[in-house]
N, C-alpha and C positions, 0 to 999 in steps of 0.2 A: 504494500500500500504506500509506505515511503518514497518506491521508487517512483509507482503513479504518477504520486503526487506534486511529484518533483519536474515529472515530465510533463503533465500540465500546466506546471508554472513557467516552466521555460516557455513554453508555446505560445502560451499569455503574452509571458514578456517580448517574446521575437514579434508577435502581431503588433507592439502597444509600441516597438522601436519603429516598428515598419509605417505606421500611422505618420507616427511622429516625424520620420521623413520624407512621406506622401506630402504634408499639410507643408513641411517648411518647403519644399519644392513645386508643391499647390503656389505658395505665395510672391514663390519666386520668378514663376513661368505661369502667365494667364491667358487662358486658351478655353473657347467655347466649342463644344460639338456640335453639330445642326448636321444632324440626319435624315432632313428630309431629301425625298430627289430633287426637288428642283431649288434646295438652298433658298427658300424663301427667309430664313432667318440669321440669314451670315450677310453682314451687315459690307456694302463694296470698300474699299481702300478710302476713296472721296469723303463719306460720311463718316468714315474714325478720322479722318483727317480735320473734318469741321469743329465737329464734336470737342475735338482737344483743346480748340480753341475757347472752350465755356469755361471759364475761371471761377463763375459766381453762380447763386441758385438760377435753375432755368425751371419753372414752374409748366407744369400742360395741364390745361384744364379739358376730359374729352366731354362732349354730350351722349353718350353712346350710355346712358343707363334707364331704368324703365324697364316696362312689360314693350317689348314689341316682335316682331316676325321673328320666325328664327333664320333666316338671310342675313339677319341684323344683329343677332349673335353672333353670326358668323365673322362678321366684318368687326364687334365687337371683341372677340375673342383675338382676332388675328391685330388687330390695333394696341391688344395690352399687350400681344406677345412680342409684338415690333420695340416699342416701348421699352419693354422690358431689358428690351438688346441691346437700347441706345442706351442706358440706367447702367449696364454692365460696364460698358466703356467708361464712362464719365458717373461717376456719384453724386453730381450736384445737379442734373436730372432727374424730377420727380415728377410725377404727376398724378392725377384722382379721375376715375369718372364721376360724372355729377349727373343727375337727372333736372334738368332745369327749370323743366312743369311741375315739378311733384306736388308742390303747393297750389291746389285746385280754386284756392283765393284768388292767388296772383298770380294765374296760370294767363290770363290773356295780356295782361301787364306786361308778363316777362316776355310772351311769345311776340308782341308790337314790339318792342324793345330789341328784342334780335333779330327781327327782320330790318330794322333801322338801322342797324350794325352788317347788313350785309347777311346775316345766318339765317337763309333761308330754310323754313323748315321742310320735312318730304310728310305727303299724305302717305299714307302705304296700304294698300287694301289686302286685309290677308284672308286667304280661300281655304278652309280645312274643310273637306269632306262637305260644300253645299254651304257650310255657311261660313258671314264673311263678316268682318268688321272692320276700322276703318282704326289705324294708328296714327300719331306722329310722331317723327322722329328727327332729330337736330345732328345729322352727319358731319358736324363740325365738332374741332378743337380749337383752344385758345393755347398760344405760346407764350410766355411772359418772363422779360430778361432784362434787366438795368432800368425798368420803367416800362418800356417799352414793347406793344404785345402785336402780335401777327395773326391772324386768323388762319386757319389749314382745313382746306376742303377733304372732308373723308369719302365723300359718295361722289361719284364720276355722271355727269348726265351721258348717257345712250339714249338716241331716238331708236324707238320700237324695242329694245332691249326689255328682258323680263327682268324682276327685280334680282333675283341670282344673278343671271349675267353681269348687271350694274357690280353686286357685289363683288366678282370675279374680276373685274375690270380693276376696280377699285382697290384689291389687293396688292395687286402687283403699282400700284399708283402711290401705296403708301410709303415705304421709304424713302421715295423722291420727294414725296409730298414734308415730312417733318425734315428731312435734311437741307430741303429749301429754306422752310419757315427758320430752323436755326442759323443759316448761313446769313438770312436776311436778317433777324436782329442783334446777333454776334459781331458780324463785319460791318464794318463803315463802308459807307458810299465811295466808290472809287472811282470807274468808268464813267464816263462821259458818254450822253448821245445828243447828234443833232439833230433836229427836224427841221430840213430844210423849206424854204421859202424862196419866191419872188417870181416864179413859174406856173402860177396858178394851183398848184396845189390845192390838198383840203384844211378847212378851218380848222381851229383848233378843239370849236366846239363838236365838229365832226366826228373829234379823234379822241375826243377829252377820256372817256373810260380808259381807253389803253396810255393814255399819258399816264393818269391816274395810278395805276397799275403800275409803270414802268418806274416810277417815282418811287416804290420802295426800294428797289434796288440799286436805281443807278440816278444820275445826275442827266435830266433834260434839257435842252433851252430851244430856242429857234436860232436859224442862221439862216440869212437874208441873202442872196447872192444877189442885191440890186447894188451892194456895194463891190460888187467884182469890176464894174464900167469904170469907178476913177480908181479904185485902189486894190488892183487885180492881186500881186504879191502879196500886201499887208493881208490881204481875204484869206491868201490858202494860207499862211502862216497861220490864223488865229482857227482855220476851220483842223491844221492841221491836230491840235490841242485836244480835239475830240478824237474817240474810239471807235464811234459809227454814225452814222450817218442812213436816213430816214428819208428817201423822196415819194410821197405819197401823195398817188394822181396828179403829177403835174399836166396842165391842158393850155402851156404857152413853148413855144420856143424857146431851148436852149443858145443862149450864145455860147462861140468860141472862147469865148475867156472865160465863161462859166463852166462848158466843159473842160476845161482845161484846168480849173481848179480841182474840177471831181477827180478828173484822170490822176492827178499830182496824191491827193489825197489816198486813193485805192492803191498808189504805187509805193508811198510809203505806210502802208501798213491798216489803212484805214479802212471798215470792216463799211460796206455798205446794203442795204435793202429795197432793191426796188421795187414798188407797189406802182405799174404803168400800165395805162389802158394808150393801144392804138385807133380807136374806133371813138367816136365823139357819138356818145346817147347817154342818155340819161331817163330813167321810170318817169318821172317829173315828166319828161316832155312827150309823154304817151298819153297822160291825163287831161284831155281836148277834148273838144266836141267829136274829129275824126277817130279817135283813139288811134291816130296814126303817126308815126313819124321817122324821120331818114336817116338811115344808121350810115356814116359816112368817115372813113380816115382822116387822121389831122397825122403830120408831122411833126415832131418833139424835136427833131436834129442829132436823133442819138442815135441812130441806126448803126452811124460809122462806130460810135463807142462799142457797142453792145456786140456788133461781129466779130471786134477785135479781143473783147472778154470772151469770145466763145458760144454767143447766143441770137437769137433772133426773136422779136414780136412781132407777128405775122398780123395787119390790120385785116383781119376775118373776125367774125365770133361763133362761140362754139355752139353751137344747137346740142341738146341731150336729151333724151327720152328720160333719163333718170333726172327731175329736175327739183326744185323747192316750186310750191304753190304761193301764190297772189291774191289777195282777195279783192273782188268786183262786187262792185253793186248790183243787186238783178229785182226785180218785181218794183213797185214802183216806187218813185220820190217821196220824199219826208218824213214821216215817222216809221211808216210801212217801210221804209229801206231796208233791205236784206243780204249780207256780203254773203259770197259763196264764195268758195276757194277752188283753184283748177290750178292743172299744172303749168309753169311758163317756161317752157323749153329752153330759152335764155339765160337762164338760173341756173345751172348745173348743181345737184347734189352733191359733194368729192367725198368719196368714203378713203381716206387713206389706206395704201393697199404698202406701202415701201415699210421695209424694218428698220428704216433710221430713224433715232432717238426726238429727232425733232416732230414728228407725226405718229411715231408708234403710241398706242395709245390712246387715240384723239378720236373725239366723236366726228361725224359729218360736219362736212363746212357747207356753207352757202357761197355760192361766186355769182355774180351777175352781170351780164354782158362780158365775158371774159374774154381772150384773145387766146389763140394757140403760140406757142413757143419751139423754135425750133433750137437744136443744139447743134454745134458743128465742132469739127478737129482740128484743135490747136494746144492740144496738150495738157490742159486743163482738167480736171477730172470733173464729170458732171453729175449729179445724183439726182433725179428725178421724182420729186417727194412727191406732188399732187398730180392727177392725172383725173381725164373722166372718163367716164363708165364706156364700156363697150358698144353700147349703141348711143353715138353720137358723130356726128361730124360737124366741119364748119363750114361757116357761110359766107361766100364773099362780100366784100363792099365798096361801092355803096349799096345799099339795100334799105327798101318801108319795112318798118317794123309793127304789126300791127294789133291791137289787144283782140281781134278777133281769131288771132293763133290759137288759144288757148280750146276752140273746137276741134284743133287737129288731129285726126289721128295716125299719129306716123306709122308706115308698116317698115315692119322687120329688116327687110332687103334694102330700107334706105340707109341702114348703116353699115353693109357687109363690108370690112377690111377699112373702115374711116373711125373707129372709136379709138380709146386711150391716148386722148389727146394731152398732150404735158402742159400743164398751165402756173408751175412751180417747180425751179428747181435751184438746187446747191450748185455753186462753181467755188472750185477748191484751189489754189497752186500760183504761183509766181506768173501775174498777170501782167502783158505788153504793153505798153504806153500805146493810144491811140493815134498819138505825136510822134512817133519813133519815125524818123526819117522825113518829118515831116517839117513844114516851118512851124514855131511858133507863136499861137497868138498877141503874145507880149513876152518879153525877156525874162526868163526864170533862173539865175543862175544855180538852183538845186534842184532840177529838170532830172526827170530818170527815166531811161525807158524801159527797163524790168524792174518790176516792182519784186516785194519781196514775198515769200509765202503768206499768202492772205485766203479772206472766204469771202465771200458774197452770196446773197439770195433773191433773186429775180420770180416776182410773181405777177400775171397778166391781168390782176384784175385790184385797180384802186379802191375797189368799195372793200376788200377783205378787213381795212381797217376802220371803216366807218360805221360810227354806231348811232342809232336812230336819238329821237328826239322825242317825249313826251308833249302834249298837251300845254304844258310852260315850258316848253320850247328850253327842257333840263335835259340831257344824257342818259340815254340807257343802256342797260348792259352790251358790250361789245357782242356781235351773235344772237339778240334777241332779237324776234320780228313780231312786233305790238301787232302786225295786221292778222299773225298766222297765232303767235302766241307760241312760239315754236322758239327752241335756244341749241344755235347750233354753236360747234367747235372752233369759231373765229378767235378768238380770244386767247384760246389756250396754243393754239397755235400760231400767232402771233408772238405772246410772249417764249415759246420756244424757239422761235427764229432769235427773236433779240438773245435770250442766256446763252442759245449753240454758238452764235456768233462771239458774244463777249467772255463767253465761259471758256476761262484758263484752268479752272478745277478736274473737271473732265466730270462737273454737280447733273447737265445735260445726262450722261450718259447712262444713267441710274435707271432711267426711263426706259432703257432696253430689257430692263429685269421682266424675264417673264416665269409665274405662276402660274401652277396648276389645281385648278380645284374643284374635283369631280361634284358637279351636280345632280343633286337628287330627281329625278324621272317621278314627280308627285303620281301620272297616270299612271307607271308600273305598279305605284306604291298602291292606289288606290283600288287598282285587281286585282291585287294578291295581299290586302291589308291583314283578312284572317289569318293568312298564310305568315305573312310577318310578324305577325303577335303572337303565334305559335312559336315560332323560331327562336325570335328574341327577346321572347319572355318566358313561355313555357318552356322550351327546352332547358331552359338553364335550370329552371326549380326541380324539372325531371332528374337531370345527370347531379343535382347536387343530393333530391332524392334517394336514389338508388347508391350513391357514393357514403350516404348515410347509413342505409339500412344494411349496406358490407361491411362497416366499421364495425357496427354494431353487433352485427352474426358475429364476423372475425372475429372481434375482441372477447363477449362471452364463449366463442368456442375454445378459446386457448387458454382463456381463465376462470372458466369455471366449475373445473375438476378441483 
C-alpha cells in the first residue's frame, strides 16, 4: 500500500509540474484555435493591427437583445462571438447587449429617438407553422472611444432576399463592419479628398449624404478648376496636397490647362474617380406634356485623356430588360391620382457579379441612363467590377427617349450576344501622361510622363452619387428612391470605391471574407416535423433509457450475490 501510495503521489505531482508549465507557456505564447472550415473566427492581420492601436476603454453597445426570430439569434450569436475575438486581442474592448424597447413606457420614445440617430429599426415577420407575428429589431451597435461614438450596421439590406439570407450576408459583413467602426474612431483624419468643381458638375446638395458619410473618415473640401485660367501651376501644386480627387457628372468642357492639371495630378500619385455621363438627358426632362425627349452626346474633351488611361465612354446608353421601376401617374388628376410602377429599361438593375473587395458583398445598384465602357491594351491592369445583366444592349445616339417605353415588351433574341455591358471599372498601374510627346499647355517645370503606380475608378453613370431630395428640399439616403420606396447598394458602394482607393491598411480587403452558413429548408422541416421531434427529442430519452435500464441489470447482477 506504501508503494501505491507513493506512486500516486508522484503522478499527482508530474500532472501539477506539467500544468504549471502549460499555464506559464499559456502566458507566454497567445494563440486562438478556430476550427471552423471557413475561419469565420480568426480575426485577418488588418484588424489585430487596428485593434493595437486602442490604448483606452472602447465600449460596444449591441441592440441584438429581446424575444425575436431565430435568424436573429443567429446573427446575435455570431456578433458576441466576433466580439468576443476582438476582446481577446485587446482587453480594453468591452461590450453588452442591450434591449432598447424593453421598457414598454418609453418604448416609442426610445424607438423616435433612434431612428433620428440614423438606427433604423427592421419589422420582421416570423412564420412558424401558419402562424405569424410581427417583431422589431435594432440590427445596430454603438462604438464608443475618447468621446467619440460610430454607429455599425449589423443587418445588410438585400432586395428580395429572405430574412436568412440577409443574415448570411451579414455574417460575413461583420468583421469588416466593427474593424471599420474602430479604425474610424481610433485614427485621426489623414487623407484628403477633392470634389472637384467648375465643369458643371453636381451640387453639393446632390451629393450631401455621401459627403456626409465621407467626413468620418477623411478630410473633404471643393476644388475649383476656374482658377486653372490665370494661375495654372499654383492650381496643380495646391490640388497636388490632396489624395483623391472626385469628378462627379461634369456636363461642361474641359480645358487644356484643366486637363493638364488632372493628368499632373494622376501622375504623381493622385488616386482619382470618375463619375461621367457621355449622353446629355436627364428624368427631369421626360416630365412634359410629350413625355418625350432627345437623348443626344455632349463632348467633355476627355476622350484623349481617358484612351491614354486605358478606357473608353462610348456616348450610347445601355437598355436592360433587368431594370429598376419608375413611378407614373395613371387614372385621373387630383386627388384620384394613382402612381403605378413599371419597369424603365434605362435604369439598369447591376447585381455585382466580380469577387473584388470593392463590390463583393453589395446589394443591387440602381444606374440611370448609363453609358457602356470600353477597355483597351496599354498595360494597365483592368478589373471590371459593375456590369449588366445578360439581356441588354445599347442604344445609339442621338435618340427620343420616351415615357411610353415603359409598355415595351422586349423579346428575348433582342439581346442575343449584346449583354454584360461594363459600366464600372478598376485601372491599376503606372499611368502615361496624356502630354507625353506632346506640347504643353502652359510651362510645368515638374511635368512627368509616367506617373507612378496609382489606381483609379471610372464609372459611366453620374447619378450613382446623387441622392434624392425630400419634400424640404433636405437629402436623402444615398440609394433610396422616395418614388419606389426601394434602397439600393449606391452608397455602400461608393464608399468602397473611396477606402479601396485610399486604403493603405489593406481595412478594404476584409470584405472578401467569405462565410458559410447552412440554412434551414423551414418546408423540409415542416414535412417531416413529426419525424424531427422523434429524432431529436425522442431518440435521445430512448438511448438514454435503455443505457439506464443496462446499468441497472448490470450492476445488481454483479452485486447482488
Amino acid at each position: 500500500m506504501t508503494t501505491q501510495k507513493q506512486s500516486n503521489f508522484k503522478a499527482v505531482f508530474f500532472i501539477i509540474i506539467v500544468l504549471i508549465i502549460l499555464n506559464v507557456i499559456g502566458n507566454q505564447f497567445f494563440h486562438r484555435f478556430d476550427l471552423t472550415q471557413d475561419k469565420r473566427y480568426t480575426l485577418s492581420q488588418t484588424s489585430r493591427n487596428i485593434i493595437k492601436e486602442i490604448k483606452e476603454p472602447l465600449i460596444i453597445d449591441v441592440f441584438l437583445k429581446g424575444q425575436f426570430p431565430g435568424e436573429f439569434k443567429k446573427l446575435q450569436t455570431e456578433t458576441q462571438q466576433i466580439l468576443e475575438e476582438f476582446r481577446a486581442y485587446n482587453q480594453d474592448i468591452t461590450f453588452q447587449f442591450v434591449n432598447p424597447i424593453e421598457n414598454d413606457e418609453e418604448r416609442d420614445t426610445i424607438m423616435q429617438s433612434f431612428i433620428e440617430r440614423g438606427l433604423t429599426p427592421v419589422n420582421v415577420t416570423v412564420d412558424d407553422k401558419g402562424k405569424q407575428t410581427q417583431e422589431v429589431v435594432f440590427p445596430w451597435a454603438i462604438a464608443t472611444y475618447k468621446g467619440r461614438s460610430v454607429k455599425v450596421p449589423l443587418l445588410k439590406n438585400l432586395m428580395g432576399a429572405s430574412t436568412a439570407e440577409k443574415v448570411v450576408s451579414s455574417v460575413q459583413h461583420l468583421e469588416y463592419a466593427f474593424a471599420n467602426a474602430f479604425h474610424t474612431i481610433a485614427q485621426p483624419k489623414q487623407k484628403k479628398i477633392a470634389v472637384i468643381k467648375g465643369n458643371g458638375e453636381l451640387r453639393d446638395l446632390q451629393m450631401a449624404d455621401f459627403i456626409k458619410q465621407v467626413r468620418e473618415n477623411y478630410f473633404i473640401g471643393t476644388f475649383t478648376l476656374d482658377s486653372v485660367a490665370k494661375k495654372p501651376n499654383e492650381s496643380l501644386a495646391y490640388l497636388k496636397k490632396y489624395d483623391l480627387a472626385i469628378i462627379a457628372k461634369p456636363t461642361e468642357k474641359f480645358s487644356d490647362e484643366e486637363k493638364l492639371v488632372l493628368d499632373q495630378f494622376v501622375m504623381n500619385g493622385g488616386k482619382t474617380l470618375w463619375l461621367v455621363d457621355q449622353v446629355n438627358i436627364e428624368m427631369d426632362s421626360l416630365y412634359n406634356d410629350s413625355g418625350a425627349t432627345l437623348a443626344f452626346p455632349f463632348d467633355l474633351n476627355l476622350n484623349d485623356m481617358f484612351f491614354k488611361y486605358g478606357f473608353r465612354v462610348n456616348p450610347v446608353l445601355v437598355k436592360d430588360v433587368m431594370a429598376t421601376p419608375i413611378a407614373l401617374a395613371t387614372g385621373e388628376k387630383g386627388s384620384a391620382t394613382q402612381y403605378t410602377q413599371y419597369p424603365w429599361f434605362y435604369a439598369p438593375l447591376i447585381y455585382p457579379a466580380s469577387k473584388n473587395p470593392i463590390v463583393s458583398n453589395v446589394d443591387a445598384l440602381k444606374f440611370e441612363f448609363t453609358n457602356a465602357i470600353d477597355t483597351l491594351k496599354n498595360g494597365i491592369k483592368k478589373t471590371v467590377l459593375l456590369q449588366s445583366s445578360p439581356y441588354s444592349k445599347w442604344v445609339g445616339t442621338p435618340t427620343e427617349v420616351n415615357l411610353s417605353m415603359v409598355n415595351e415588351r422586349p423579346e428575348q433574341n433582342e439581346f442575343k450576344n449584346t449583354g454584360n455591358i461594363p459600366v464600372a471599372v478598376l485601372l491599376e498601374g503606372p499611368f502615361h501622361s496624356v502630354y507625353q510627346n506632346r506640347v504643353l499647355p502652359f510651362a510645368e517645370k515638374t511635368f512627368q510622363n509616367l506617373g507612378k503606380v496609382n489606381k483609379m475608378i471610372v464609372v459611366s453613370d453620374g447619378d450613382i452619387i446623387k441622392n434624392q431630395l425630400d419634400k424640404n428640399f433636405q437629402p436623402l439616403e444615398l440609394g433610396y428612391d422616395k418614388w419606389t420606396n426601394k434602397l439600393y447598394g449606391n452608397k455602400e458602394f461608393m464608399m468602397n470605391c473611396v477606402n479601396y482607393l485610399l486604403d493603405d491598411n489593406g481595412l478594404i480587403n476584409i470584405r472578401s471574407k467569405e462565410v458559410t452558413l447552412p440554412l434551414l429548408d423551414k418546408e423540409k422541416v415542416y414535412s417531416t416535423y413529426t419525424t424531427s421531434q422523434l429524432i431529436t427529442v425522442g431518440l435521445p430519452i430512448l438511448i438514454l433509457g435503455i443505457f439506464g435500464f443496462l446499468f441497472t441489470f448490470l450492476r445488481k447482477r454483479k452485486y447482488g450475490k
